[in-house]
N, C-alpha and C positions, 0 to 999 in steps of 0.2 A: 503351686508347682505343677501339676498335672493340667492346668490350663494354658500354661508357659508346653507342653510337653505336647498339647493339642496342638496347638500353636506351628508347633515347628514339625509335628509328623503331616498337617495339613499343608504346610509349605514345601515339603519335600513330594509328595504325592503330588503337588502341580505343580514341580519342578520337572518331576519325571518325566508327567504326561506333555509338557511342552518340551522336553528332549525327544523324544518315541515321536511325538507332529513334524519334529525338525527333519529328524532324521527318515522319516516316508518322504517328507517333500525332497530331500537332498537325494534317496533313492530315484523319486521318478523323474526328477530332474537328469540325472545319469541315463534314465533310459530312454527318455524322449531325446536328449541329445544322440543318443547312438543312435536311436529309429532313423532320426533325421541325415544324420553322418549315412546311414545306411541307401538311406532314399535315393540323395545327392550321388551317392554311388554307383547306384541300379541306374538314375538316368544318362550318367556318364556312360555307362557303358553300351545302355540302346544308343545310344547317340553315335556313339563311336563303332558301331554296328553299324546304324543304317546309311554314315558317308561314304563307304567304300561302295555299297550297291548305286548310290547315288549318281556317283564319278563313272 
């Protein structure tokens, strides 16, 4: 019984720790997409800055 009880608290402890891995990658994933949405942003806007000195 208590082997059976090893068993299943050993499986749930790297149940865990692959939930908590998921969810870091599914966090920095969110942030690298915003950096990048942020980037795209920031050159948009030099961009659209430097065509009117341009003209």
């Amino acid at each position: 019984m208590s082997g059976v009880f090893l068993q299943c608290r050993r499986t749930l402890v790297i149940l865990r720790q692959n939930t908590a891995v998921n969810n870091e990658k599914g966090i920095f994933c969110k942030i690298l997409d915003n950096y990048q949405k942020f980037r795209k942003d920031v050159k948009n806007e030099v961009t659209e800055g430097e065509e009117p000195k341009r003209s």
